[in-house]
N, C-alpha and C positions, 0 to 999 in steps of 0.2 A: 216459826219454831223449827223447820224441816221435817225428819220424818220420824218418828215414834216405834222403837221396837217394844213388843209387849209380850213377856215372857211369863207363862199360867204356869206357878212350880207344881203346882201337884199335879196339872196334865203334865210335867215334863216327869215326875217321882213314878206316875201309873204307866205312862210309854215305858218306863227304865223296867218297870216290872214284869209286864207282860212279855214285851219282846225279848225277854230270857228265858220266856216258857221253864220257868223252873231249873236249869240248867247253870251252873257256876259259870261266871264271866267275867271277864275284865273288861273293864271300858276304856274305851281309849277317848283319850281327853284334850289331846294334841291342838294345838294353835289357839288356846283359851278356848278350848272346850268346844270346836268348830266354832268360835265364836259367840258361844251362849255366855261365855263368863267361866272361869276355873272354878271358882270358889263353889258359886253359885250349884254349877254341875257336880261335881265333887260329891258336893254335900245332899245334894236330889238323890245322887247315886248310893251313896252310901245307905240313905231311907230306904232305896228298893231293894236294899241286902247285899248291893255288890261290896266286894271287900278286897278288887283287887283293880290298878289305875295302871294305862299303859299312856307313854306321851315320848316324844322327838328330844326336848327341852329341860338340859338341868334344872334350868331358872326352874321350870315347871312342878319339876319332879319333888325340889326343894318346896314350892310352896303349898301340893299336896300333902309332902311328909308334915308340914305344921299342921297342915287340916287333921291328919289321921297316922297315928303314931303304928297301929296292928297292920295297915293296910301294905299287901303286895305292888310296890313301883315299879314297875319298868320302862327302862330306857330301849325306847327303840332303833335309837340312834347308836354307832358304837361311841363311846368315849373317852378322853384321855384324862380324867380327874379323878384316878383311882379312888385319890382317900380321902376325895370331899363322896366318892362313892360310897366309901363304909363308913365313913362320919353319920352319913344319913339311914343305912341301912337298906338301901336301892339296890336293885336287881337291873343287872345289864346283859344288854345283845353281843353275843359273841359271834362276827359277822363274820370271818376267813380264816386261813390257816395262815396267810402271811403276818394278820394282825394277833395271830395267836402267839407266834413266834417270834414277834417282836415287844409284844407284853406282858410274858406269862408271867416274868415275876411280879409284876404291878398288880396282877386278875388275885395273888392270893389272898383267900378268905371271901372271894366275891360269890353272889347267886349268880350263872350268868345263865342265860338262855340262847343254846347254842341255833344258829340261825341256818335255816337254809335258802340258797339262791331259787330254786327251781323256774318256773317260765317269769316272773316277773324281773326276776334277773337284776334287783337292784344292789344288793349285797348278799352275802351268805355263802357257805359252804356248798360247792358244786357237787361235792359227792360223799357218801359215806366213810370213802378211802380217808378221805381228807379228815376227818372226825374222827379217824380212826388215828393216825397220826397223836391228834392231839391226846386224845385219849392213853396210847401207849405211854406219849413224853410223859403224859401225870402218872404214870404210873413208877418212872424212875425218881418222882421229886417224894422228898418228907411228908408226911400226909400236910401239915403245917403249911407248907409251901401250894398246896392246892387248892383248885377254886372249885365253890359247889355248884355241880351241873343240875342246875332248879329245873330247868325248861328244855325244850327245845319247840321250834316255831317258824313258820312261814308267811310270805302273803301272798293270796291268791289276787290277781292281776285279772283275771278273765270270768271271774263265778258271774257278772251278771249277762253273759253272753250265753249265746245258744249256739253256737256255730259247732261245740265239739271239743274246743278248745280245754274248756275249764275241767272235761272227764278224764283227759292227759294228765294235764295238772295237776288234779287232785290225786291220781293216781302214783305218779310219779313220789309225791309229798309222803304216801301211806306207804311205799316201797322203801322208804327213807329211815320213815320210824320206825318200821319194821325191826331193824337192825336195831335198835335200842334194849325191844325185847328181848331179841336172839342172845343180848350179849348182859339180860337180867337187870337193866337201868330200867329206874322206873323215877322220871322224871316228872317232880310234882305240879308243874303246869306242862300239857303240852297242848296247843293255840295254836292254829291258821285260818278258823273258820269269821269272817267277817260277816255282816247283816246279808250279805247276799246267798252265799253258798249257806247257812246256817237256814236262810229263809228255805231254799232247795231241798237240805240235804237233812237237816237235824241234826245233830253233836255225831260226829261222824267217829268211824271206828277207831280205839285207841286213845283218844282227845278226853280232856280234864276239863275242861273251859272253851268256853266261845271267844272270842274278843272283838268285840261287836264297837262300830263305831255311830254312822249314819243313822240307823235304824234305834238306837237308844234317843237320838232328838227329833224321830214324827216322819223320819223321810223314807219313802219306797224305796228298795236297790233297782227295783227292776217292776217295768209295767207289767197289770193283771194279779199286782197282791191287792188283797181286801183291804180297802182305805180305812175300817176297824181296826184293823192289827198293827196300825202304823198315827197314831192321834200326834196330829201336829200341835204341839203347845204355845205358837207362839205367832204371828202377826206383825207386818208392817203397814204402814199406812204414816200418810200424813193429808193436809186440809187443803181445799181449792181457796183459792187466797183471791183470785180475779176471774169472771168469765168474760171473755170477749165475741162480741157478735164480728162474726166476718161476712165479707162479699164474695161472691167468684171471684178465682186470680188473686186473693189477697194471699199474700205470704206472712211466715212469721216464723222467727226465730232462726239462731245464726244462717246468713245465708241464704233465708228463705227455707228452711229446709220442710217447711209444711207448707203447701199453700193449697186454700182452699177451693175445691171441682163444684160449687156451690154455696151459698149461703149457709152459714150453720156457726155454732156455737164450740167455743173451744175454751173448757174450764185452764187458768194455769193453777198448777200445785207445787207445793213448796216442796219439791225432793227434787233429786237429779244424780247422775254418776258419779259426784263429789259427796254423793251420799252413800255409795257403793252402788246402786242399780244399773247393772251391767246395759247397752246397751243392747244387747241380743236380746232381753228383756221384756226392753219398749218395743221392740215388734211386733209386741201382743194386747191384752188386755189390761185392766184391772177394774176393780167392783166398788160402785160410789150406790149404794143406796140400795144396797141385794144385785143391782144390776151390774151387768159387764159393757163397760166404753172404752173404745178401740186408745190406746196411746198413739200419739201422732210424729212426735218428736221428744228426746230428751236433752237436756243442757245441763251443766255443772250443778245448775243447784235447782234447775226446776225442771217440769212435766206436761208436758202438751196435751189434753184430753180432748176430743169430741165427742160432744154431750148434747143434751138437749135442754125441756125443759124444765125437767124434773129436776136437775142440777144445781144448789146454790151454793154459795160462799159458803164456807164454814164445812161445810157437807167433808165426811172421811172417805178421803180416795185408801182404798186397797191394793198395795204389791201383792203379799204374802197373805191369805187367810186361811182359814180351816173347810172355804168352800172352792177359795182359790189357791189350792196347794201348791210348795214349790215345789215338790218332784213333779208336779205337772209341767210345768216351765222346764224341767229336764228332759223329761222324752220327749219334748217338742223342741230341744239343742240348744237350751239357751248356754247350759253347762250344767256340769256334773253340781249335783246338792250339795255339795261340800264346797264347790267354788262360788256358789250363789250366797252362800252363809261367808265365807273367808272376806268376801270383798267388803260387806259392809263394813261403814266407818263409824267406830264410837266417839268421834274426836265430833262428828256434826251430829250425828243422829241421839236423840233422849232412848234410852232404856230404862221400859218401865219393868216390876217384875209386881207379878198378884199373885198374892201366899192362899188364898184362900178363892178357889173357882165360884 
């Protein structure tokens, strides 16, 4: 069968809830929801009161707007589909001054949210001069001919670090909006706070909303939060299909790439990389019967275990659970929580979802 993802909606509706501590937020819902499912998340999210969806992906954006006709979209990508933009009623990233100046007449009538570069440096406005610019130009066109400045927004690149970095950062970003004040905009979302810095700092000075990604599906930004404040909803696993008794010296799998320093038992399981399980992964553990047995090796579609005798056929091996978290497997390098979730494959793997804990 392979491996079995198993998503608990109402632990995913109660994480959506709590980790907003009451505070307005947008959730970002990008690449199918990390992967949980668009729809699926969407609609969790909407139960915990959010009512405002951030994502990369027109396709995405569009099949939000069918889920939810009130709700705030934003594109965090810039884009060039103006008037499938206002067809849908979507709110876009206005990311530079050279792409301002090349589309102002396409942005009219648009919500955009003007962007700033700061240390993450991926797109955005380098400085308030630049904003400023645009700002003036709108001020020579027809009001008709202008776009409405909803937002303004950033991403913080370094909040789950401690080196210093991210107090620059953030500082820089709050010297930014500053000028919005000064000049009496009062832009009705303003967002840069992701799960990490929001975990730090709380809805920081100025800001309307959070825009929380990771930490709305169970996963820590940063080791030393209370494993409370963060309920993972969901689990992978799949079954030991054969155990094999080995010898010293015996090898197994591509290569030999296990071979065994003694006599012992080695469960295989029906998962593997072609299942998405990063091999940085299998360097570790996972949990067949409450207990933890070391992974020995991974292959396209299977799993190497050594076990003993407590171990039978049928028994459910554990990647992911709620005792064996993946942000654990992230502060120990296997990758960032977002890339552990991104890889899996729904084309091998069954998705289960339980409406009722």
């Amino acid at each position: 069968m392979s491996g079995i993802l198993t998503i608990d909606r109402e632990k995913l509706v109660t994480q959506a809830k709590q980790v907003q501590s009451g505070i307005a937020t947008i959730a970002v819902v990008k690449n199918n929801a990390y992967n949980f499912g668009l729809e699926l998340a969407v609609r969790a999210f909407l139960e915990a009161g959010i009512t405002a969806f951030a994502t990369t992906s027109l396709k995405e954006a569009e099949a939000i707007r069918k889920i939810t006709e009130e709700s705030m979209v934003f594109l965090l990508n810039p884009t060039y589909e103006f008037e499938f933009v206002k067809s849908l009623n979507l709110s876009m990233t206005l990311p530079s001054l050279d792409y301002y100046n090349k589309y102002y007449e396409e942005l009219n009538g648009i919500n955009v949210h003007i962007e700033y570069a700061g240390l993450f440096n991926r797109s955005g406005f380098e400085s308030f001069s630049e904003v400023q610019e645009v700002l003036n130009h709108q001020m020579t066109l027809d009001e008709h001919e202008r776009f409405n400045i909803e937002g303004a927004w950033c991403h913080f690149g370094y909040a789950d670090e401690f080196d210093g970095v991210y107090e620059t950062e953030r500082q820089n970003w709050l010297d930014f909006i500053g000028h919005f004040k000064k000049l009496d905009i009062e832009p009705e979302y303003i967002h840069s706070q992701n799960t990490a810095s929001f975990s730090r700092d709380g809805l920081l000075e100025g800001h309307t909303h959070t825009r929380l990604g990771i930490g709305l599906y169970g996963s820590k930004p940063y080791s030393g939060l209370n494993n409370d404040l963060f309920m993972q909803p969901f689990d992978l696993h799949s079954t030991v299909v054969q155990i094999r008794d080995m010898d010293e010296d015996m090898p197994m799998g591509y290569g030999g790439s296990f071979v065994a320093d003694r006599k012992t038992k080695v469960a295989v399981v029906d998962i593997g990389y072609g299942d998405g399980v990063l091999r940085k992964r299998a360097e570790f553990d996972c949990l067949i019967n409450g207990r933890r047995y070391p992974i020995v090796t991974l292959m396209m579609s299977h799993m190497l275990v050594e076990v003993d005798e407590d171990v039978s056929i049928n028994d459910k091996v554990y990647i992911y659970h709620p005792e064996m978290r993946l942000d654990e497997y992230t502060f120990k390098g296997v990758g960032a929580n977002s890339e552990q979730l991104a890889t899996l494959n729904y084309n091998t793997l069954t998705k289960e979802i339980i409406h009722d804990s």
